[in-house]
ZAMARTOR-686252 format. One record per residue: x, y, z of N, C-alpha, C, O in turn. Coordinates in pm, whole numbers, plus 50000, padded with zeros to 5 digits. Layout:
N
XYZXYZXYZXYZ ...
% end
This chain:
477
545576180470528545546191570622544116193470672543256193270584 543766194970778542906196370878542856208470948543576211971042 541696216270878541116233170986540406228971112539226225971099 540886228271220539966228771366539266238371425539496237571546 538646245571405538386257671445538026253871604538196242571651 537476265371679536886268171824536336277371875536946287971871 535166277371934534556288371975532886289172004532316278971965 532116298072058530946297572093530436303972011531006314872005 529476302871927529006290971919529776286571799530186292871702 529916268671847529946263271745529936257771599530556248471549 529006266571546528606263771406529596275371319529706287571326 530226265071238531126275771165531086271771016530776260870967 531546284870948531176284270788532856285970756533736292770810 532846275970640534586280370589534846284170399534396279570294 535926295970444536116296770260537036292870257537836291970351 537226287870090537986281170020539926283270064540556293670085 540326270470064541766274170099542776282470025542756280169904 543606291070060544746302969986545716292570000545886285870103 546546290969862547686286069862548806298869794548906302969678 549546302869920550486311569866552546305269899553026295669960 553036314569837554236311369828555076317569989554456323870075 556226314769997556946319770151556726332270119556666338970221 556596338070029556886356569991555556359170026555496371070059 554226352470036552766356270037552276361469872551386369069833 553316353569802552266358069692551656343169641551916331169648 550526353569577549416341469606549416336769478549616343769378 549076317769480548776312269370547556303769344547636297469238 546876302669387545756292369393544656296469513545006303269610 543156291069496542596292369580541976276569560541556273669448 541926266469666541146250769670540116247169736539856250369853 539426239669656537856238969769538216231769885539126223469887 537576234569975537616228670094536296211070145535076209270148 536876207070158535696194770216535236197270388536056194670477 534156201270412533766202970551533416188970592532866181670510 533716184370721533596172570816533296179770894534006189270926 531996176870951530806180471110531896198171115531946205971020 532446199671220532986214571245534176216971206534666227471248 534976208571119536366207371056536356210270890535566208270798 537616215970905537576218170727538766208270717539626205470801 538476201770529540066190270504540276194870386539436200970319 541526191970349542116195870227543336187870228544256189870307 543326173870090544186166470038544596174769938543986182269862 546366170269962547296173169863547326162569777546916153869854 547506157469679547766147069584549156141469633550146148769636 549196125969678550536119969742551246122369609550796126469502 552586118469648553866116369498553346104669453552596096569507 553906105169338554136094669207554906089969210555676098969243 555656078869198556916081169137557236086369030556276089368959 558396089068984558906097168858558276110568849558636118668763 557016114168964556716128868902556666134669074556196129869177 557526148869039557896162569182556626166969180555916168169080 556256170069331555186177769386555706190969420555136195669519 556586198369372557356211469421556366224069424556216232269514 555656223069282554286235969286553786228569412554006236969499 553336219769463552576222869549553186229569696552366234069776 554476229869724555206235369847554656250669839554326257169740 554646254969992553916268169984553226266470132553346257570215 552266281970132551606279470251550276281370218549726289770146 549776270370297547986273770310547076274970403546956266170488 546286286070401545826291270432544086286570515543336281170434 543666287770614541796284970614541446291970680542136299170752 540606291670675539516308070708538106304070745537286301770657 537766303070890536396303670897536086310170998536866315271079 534526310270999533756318771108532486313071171531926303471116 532046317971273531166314271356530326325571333529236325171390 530606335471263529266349971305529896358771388529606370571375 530726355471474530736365771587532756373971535533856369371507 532076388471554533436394471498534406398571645534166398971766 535546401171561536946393971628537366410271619536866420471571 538516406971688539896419371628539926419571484539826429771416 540086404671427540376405071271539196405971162539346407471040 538246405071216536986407271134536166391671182536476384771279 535316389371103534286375871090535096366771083535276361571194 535726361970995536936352871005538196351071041539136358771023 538196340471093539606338671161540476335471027539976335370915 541866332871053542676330670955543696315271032543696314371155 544286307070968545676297771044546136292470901545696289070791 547396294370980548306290870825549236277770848549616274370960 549566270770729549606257770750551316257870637551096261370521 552426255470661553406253670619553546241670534553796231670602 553456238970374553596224170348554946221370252555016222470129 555926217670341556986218170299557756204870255558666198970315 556906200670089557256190370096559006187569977559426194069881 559506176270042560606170269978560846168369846559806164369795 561526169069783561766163269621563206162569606564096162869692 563246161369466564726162069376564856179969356563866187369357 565936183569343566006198769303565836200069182566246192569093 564996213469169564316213668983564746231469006564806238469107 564976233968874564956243468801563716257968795562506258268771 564566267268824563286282068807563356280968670564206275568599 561936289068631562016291568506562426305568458562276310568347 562896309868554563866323568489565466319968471566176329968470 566296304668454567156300668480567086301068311566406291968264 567666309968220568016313068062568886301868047569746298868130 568666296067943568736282767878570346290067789571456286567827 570206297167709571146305367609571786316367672571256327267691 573346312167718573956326267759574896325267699575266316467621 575736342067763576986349967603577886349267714577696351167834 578916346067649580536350967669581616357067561581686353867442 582306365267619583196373367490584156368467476584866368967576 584716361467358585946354667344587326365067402587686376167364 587696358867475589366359867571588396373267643588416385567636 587776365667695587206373567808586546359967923586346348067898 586396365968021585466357968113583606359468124582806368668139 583526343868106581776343368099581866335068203582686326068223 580876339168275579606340168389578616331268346578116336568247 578006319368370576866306468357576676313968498577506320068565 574776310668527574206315968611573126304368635572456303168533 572736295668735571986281968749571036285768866571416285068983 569666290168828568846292568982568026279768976567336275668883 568196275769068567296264369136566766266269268566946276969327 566046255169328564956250869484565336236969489564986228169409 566326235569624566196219869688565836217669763566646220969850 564866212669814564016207069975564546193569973564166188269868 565316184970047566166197470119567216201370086567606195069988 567996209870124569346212770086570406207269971570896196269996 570816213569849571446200069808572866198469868573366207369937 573386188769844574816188869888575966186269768577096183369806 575686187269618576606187469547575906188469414574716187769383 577086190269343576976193569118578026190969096579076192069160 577696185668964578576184168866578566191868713577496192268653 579486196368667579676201768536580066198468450581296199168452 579556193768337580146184568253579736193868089578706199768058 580996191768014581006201367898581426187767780582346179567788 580136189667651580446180967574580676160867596581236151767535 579696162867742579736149867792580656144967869580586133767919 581666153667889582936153068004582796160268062582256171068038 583426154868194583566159368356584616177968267585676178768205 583606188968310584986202068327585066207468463584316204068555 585856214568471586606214468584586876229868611586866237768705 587146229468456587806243968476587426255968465587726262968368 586476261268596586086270368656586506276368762587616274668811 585276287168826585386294968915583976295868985583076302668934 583746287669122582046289969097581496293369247581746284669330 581066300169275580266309469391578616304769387577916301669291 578296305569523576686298669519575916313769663576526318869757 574686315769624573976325369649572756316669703571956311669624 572606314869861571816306769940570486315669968570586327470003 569306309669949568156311570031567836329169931567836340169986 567716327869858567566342569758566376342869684566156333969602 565446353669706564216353669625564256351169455564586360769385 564046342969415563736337969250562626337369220561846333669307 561986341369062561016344069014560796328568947561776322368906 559506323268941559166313668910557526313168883556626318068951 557426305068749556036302768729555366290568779555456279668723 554646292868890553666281268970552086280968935551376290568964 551586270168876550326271168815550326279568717549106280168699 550916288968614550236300168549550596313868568550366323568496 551356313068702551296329268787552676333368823553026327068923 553856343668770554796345568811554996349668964554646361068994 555546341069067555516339869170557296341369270558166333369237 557466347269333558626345369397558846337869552558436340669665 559566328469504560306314869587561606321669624562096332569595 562076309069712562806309969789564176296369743564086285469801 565286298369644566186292669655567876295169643568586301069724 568276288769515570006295069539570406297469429569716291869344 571306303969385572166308069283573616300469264574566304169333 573746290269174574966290769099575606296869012575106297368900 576886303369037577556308768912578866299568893579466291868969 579056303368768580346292868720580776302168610580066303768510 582426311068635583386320168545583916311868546584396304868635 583876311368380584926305568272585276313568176584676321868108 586556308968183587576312768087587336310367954587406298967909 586876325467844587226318467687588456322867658589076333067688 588736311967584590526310567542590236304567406591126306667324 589286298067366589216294467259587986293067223587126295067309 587486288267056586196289067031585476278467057584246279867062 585896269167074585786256367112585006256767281584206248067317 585396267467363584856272267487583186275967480582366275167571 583066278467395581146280467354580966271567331581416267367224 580126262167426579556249467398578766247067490578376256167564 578326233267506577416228867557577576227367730578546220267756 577076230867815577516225167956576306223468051575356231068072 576596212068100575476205168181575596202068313576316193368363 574736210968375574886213968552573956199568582572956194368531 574716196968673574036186668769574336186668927575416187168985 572716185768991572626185569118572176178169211571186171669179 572496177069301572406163869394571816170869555572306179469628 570646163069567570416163669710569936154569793569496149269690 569566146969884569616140569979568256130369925567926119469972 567746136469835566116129069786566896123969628566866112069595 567426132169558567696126669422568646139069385569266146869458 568536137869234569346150569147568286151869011567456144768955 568906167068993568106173568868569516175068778570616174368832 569366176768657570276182468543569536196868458568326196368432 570256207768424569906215368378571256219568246572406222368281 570876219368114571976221268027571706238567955570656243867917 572826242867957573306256767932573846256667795574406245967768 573846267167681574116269367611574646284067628573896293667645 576446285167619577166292767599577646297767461578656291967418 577096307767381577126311367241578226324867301578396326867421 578816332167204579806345467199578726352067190577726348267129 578876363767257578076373667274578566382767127579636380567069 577356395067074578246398966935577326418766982576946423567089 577326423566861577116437866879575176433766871574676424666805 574616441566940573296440266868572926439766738573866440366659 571456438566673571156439366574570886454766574570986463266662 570476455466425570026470666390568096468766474567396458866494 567876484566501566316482766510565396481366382565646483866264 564556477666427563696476266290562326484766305561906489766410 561626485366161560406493666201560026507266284558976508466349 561026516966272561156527666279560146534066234559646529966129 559566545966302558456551666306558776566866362559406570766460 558066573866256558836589466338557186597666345556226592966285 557086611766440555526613766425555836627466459556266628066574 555756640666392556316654766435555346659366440554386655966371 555336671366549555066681866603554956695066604555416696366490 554806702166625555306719666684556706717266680557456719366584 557096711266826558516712366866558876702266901559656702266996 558496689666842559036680066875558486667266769557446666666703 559776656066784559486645366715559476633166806560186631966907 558286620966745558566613366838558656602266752558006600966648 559676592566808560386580066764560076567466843560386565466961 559346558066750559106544366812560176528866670560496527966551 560236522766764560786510966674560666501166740560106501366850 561156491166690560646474366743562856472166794563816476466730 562846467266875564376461466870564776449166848564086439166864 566296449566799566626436066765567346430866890567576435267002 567676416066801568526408766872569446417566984570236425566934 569396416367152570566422967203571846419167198572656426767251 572256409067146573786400867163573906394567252574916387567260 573266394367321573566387667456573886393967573573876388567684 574136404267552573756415967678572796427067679572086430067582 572796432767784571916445167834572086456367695573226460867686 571126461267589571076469667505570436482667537569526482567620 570806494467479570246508867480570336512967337571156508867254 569156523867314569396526767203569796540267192569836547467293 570126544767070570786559967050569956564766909569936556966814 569156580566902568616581866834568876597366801568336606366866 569776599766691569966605266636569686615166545569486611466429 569606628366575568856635466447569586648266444570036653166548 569746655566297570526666266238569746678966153569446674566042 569386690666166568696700266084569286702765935570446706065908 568676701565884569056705065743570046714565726569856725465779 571216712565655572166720165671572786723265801573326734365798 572876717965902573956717465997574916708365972574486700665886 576186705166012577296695765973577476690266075578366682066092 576436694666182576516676966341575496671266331574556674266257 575576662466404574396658266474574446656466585575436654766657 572536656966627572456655666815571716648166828570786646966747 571906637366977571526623766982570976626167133571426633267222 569766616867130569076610267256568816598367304567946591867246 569246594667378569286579967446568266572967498567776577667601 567826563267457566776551467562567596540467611568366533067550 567166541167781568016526767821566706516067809567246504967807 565596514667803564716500967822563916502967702564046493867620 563026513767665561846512767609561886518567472562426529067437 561306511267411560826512367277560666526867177560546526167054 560686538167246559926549967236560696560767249561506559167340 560796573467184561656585367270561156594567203560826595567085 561126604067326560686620467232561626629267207562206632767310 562096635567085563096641167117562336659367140561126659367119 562816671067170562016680367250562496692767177563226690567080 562166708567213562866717967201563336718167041564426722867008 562626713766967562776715066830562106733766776561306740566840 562586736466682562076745466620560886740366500560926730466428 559946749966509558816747066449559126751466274559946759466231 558176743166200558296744066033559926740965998560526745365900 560456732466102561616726866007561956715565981561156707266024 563166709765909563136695065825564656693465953565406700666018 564426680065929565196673966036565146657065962564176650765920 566766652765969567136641165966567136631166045568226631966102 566316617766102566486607566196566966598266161566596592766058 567976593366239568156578366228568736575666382568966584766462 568966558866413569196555666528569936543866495570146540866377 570466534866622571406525166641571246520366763571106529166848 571216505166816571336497866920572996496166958573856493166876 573216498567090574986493667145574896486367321574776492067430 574996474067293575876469967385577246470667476577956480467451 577576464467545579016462067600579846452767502580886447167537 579416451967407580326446867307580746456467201581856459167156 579266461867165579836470867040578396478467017577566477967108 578046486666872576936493666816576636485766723577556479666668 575266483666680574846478266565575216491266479575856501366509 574276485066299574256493566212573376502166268572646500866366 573606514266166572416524966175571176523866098571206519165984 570356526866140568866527966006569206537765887570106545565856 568546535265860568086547965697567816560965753567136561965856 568346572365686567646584165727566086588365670565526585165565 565566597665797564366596765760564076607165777564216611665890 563496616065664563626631465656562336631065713561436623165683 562296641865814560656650165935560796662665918561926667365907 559696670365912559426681365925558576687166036557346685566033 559096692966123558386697466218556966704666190556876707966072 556016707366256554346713666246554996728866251556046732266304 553736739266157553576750666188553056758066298552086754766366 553856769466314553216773066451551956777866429551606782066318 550976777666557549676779166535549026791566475547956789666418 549576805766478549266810866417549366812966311548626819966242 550916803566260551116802466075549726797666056548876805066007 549386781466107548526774666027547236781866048546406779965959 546826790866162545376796466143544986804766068543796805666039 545936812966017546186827465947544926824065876543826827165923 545106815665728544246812865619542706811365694541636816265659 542886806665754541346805065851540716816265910539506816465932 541546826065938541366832866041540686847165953539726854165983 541746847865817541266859465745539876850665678538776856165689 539936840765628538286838465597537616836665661536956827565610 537056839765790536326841565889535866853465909534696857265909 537156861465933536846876265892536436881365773536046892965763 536476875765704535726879265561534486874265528533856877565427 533986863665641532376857465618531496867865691530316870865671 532416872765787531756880465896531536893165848530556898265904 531906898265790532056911365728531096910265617530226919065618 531026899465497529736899765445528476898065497527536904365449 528276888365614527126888765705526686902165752525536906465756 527986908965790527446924065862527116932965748526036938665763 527716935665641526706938165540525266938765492524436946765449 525436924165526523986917065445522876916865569521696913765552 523376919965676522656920065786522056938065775520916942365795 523256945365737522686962365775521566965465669520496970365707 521816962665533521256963065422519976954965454518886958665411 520146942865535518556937565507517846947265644516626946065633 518096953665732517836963165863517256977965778516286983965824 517816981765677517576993665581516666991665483516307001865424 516106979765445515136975665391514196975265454513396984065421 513666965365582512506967965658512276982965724511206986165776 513326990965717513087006465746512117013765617510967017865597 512837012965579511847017765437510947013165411509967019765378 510956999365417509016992665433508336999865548507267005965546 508856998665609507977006265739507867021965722506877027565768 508747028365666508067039165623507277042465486506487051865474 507557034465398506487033465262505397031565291504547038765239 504857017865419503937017465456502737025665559501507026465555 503997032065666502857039565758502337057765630501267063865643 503377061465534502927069065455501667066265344500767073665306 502007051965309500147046965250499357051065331498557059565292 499317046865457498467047765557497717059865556496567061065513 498657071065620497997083965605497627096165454497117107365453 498037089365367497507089165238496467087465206495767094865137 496177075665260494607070165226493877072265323492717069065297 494047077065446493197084265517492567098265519491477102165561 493917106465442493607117565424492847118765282491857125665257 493557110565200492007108865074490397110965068489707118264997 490117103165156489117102065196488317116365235487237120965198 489417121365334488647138665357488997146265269488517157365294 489827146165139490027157265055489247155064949489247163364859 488247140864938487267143964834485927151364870485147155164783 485707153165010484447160865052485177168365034484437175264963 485987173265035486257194365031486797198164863487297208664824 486487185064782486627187164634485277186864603484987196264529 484457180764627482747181364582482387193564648481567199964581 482757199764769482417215664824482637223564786482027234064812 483877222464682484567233064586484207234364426484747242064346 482977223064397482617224464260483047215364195482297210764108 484367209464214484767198764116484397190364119483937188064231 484227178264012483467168063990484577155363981485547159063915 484697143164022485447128364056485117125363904483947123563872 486157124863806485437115563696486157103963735487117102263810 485207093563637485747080163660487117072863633487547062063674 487567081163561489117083463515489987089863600490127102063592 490517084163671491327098463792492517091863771492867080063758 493167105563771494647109063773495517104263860495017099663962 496757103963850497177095663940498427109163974498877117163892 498737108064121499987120264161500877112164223500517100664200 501907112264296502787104764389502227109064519501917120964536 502067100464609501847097264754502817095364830502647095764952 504227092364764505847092864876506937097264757507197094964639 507277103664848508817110364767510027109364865510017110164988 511067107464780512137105264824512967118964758513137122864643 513437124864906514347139564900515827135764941516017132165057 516707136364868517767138764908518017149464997518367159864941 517927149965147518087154965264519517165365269519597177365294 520357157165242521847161665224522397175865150523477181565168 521577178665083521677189164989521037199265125520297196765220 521667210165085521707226765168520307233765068520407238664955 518987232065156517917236065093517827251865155518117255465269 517307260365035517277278965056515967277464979515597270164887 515427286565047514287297064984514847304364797515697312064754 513367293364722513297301864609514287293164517514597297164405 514797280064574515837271164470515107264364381513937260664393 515997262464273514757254864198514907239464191516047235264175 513837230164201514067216864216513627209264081513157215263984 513817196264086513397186063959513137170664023513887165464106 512137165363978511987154464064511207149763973510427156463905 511557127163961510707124463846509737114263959509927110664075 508717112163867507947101263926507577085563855507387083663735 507537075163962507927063163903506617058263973506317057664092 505917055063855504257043063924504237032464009505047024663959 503807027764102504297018564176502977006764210502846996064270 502247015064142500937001564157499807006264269499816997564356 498887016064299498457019164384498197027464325499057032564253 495997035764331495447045964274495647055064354495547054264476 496037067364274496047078464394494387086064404493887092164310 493787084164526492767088264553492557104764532491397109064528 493247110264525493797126664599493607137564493493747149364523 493267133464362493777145864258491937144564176491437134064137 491577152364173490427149764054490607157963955491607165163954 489727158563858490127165463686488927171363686488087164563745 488557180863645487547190763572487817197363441488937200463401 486507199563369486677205263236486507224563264485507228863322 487697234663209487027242163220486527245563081487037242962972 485607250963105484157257263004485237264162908485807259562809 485337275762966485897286562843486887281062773486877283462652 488047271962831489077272362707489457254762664490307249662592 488437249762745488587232162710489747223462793489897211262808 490447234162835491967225362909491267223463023490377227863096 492367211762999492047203063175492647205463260493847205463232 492287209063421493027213863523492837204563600491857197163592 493837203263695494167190663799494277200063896494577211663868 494077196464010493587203664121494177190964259493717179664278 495127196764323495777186064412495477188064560495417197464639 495407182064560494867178964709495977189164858497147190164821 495717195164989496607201065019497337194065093498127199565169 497217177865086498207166865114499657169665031500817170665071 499167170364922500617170564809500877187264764500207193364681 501877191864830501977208964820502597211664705502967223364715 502977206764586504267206564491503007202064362502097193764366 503427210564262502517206764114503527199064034504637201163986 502437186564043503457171063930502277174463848501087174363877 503067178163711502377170363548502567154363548503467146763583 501577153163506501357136363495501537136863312501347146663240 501897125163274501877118263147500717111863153500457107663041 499817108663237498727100563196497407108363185496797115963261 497227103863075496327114162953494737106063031494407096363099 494017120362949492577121763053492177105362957492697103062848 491267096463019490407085162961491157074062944490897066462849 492347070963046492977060263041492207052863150491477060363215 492197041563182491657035063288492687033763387493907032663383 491577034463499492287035363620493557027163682493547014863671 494357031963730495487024863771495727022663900495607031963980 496127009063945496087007864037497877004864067498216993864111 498917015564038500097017564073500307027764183499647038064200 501507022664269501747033264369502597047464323503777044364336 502557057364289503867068464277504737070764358504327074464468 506137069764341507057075464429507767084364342508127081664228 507967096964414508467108264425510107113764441510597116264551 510807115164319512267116264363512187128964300511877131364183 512607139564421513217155264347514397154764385514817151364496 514867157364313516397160464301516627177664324515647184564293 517597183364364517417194564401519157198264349520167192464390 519087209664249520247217164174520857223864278520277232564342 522587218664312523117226664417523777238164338524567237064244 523267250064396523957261564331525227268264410525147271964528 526147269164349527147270164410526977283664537526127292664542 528027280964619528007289364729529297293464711530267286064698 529297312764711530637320464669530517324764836529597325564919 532007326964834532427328364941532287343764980532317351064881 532127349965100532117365365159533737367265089534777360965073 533227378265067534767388465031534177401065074532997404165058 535307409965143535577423865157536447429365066537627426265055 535877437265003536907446664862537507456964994537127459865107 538737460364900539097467364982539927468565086540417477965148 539997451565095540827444665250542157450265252542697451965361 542987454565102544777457665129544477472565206545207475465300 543157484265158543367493965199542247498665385541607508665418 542537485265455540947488665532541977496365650543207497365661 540757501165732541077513365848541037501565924540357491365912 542347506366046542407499866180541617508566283541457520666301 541157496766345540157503166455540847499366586541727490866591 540357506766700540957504066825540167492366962539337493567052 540627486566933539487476067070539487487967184540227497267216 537987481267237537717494467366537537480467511536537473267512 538127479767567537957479467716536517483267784536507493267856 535767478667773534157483367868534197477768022533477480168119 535047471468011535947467268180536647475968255537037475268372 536737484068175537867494368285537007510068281536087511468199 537287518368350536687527168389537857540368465538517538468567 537857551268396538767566068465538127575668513537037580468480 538877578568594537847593768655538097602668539538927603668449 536897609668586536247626068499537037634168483537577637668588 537547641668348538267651468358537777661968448536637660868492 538687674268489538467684568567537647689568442537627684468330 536737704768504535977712268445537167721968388538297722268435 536667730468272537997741268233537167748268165536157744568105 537877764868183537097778868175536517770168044535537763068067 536987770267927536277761667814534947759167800533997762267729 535377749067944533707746167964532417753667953531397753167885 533047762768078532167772068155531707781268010530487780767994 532197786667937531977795467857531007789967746529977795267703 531587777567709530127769067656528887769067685527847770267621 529197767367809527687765567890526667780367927525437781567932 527857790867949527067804267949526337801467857525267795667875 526957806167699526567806267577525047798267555524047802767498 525207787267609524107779867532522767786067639521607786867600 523207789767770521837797467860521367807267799520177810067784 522277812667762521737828167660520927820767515520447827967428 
% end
């Protein structure tokens, strides 16, 4: 085959040749040999004893000059190579087919003759048979593997109904065809078709509300198989079934959640049902808030100790911060209450006393004039600057003299000539709630009713009466 191309200018580039089938599906792409402005492409002549049929088809060349077209840069021309042979066999033409005893089976023979054939023969067990029924299906798309690639051609269909009448009818039979170049033979194996096999490798996988079912299938018998997949709730006395016509797989749906459920399944043909599988006890998934519950309350329970441990550690730096800004002005005011203790006569011995600098009051308590309180004190590591000691003369006792920082007289346990301490005091008074008696009126069974007065409303003046008048003389005199 020879690409000619044409056109201005001259100089043209070519890609590789498309070899596709009459349908355009494609099987091959072949290098091309360029000659001066021509593209070539040899087919391999025949052999004898060996068909060139893959190569029938159309091919394709494609080149360009640079300059764009309606169709783009490259042109396209297609080349028909329709060559001759013996008639051969598709390879979707099943070698092994079923018939049902005292029933009628159907042999099915797809082939391609270039050209045409003009006759067959059927021969069963090496003899001429006869005894059929046979219909032919001209010029019909067939699937065929060319090079590697499932491809659809263009040829015919033989069928041949025969009669089983006996067992002896499943056997061997050998189509032969004849066309104008030679003949092909193609031999058939007619076995009884039977029920499918059972499936195998059953696989179940549950859900919320659903189960899903995979298995491998068996043998079909020789016809078209579906499967049936079966499942029953614990303690019901039916069962309910779902069907696959092709695939491997099925979901069954609309299940109730957290329950047990029985599967099994079965393959059925147009002959019959296989066995059934084994049952296979499933339990459906919990619903989501069953399974979160446990999660859900210990979450709430981490959270709840965090918020705890969070307020408590918030109530701690409070109290540091107030322990601390009260040092603060403690020890500032120290400082000025020992000049107004050296102004007053008393003397700093080197031994000083120690008082509390923070106290803690229970607030809560209902404080009155004149109650009496109790409060202990706990050392905390810190000298109290604030208190000095003097001897008096006349009777030898020692008086402590407090600063007007601290308004409240603490006896200390720490005896005069201990060395100095460097603990803080804190201050807890506790304060005695004395009971509160309730108002009573004695007297309440026998009390006087009084009259509410109206200061809203208002009456005219009585008239004057001799009464009056005679009063009033009286008091002129």
């Amino acid at each position: 085959m020879v690409c000619i191309p044409s056109g201005v200018p001259d100089s043209y580039v070519f890609k590789d040749w498309e070899h596709t089938t009459e349908y355009n599906d494609h099987v091959r792409f072949l290098a091309t040999t360029k000659d001066g402005n021509n593209a070539t492409l040899t087919v391999p002549e025949s052999v004898v004893g060996k068909d060139h049929h893959r190569e029938r088809g159309i091919y394709i060349c494609q080149a360009s000059n640079n300059i764009s077209s309606t169709g783009g840069v490259f042109v396209r021309q297609k080349f028909n190579l329709n060559l001759t042979g013996n008639p051969y066999f598709v390879s979707s033409t099943e070698t092994i087919q079923y018939g049902v005893y005292l029933k009628t089976a159907k042999i099915k023979i797809k082939f391609v003759s270039v050209p045409e054939y003009n006759s067959y023969e059927v021969y069963k067990n090496g003899s001429r048979f006869t005894d059929y029924t046979d219909s032919v299906q001209r010029n019909t798309k067939l699937t065929d593997t060319i090079y590697g690639r499932n491809v659809s051609v263009k040829g015919s269909i033989l069928s041949l109904e025969i009669q089983i009448d006996t067992l002896d009818d499943f056997n061997l039979y050998k189509v032969v065809i004849r066309n104008a170049v030679g003949s092909s033979h193609h031999t058939i194996k007619l076995v009884s078709a039977s029920a499918p096999f059972m499936p195998n490798s059953v696989l179940t996988e549950a859900k919320q509300t659903q189960i899903s079912v995979s298995w491998t299938p068996g043998f079909d018998g020789g016809y078209l198989q579906w499967f049936i997949v079966e499942y029953q709730e614990i303690g019901d006395m039916y069962w309910e079934n779902e069907t696959s016509n092709s695939s491997n797989s099925l979901v069954i749906d609309g299940l109730q959640p957290s329950t047990r459920f029985l599967i099994r399944m079965f393959a059925r043909n147009m002959i019959d049902d296989s066995n059934r599988t084994e049952d296979i006890l499933v339990q459906t998934d919990k619903r989501v808030s069953e399974m979160n519950l446990p999660a859900i309350v210990s979450l709430f329970a981490v959270l709840l100790c965090l918020l705890i441990v969070a307020a408590y550690f918030r109530r701690g730096k409070l109290k540091q911060f107030i322990y601390t800004r009260f040092t603060n002005q403690a020890n500032s005011r120290a400082n000025g209450n020992d000049l107004d203790a050296l102004q007053n006569g008393i003397h700093t011995n080197s031994d000083i006393a120690e008082i509390p600098v923070y106290s803690s009051i229970d607030k809560r308590h209902n404080l009155r004039l004149q109650q009496t309180a109790a409060y202990t004190v706990d050392q905390k590591g810190i000298t109290n600057p604030l208190k000095s000691v003097h001897q008096n003369r006349e009777t030898g006792k020692i008086v402590s003299k407090v600063s007007k920082f601290a308004s409240t007289k603490c006896p200390s346990e720490i005896e005069l000539g201990e060395k100095e301490s460097r603990e803080l005091n804190y201050v807890e008074i506790l304060f005695d709630q004395k009971p509160v008696y309730p108002f009573t009126i004695h007297g309440l069974d026998d009390k006087t009713n009084y009259v509410e007065i109206d200061f809203t409303r208002s009456a005219d003046p009585l008239p004057d009466s001799d009464t009056d008048r005679e009063t009033e003389s009286e008091s002129e005199k």
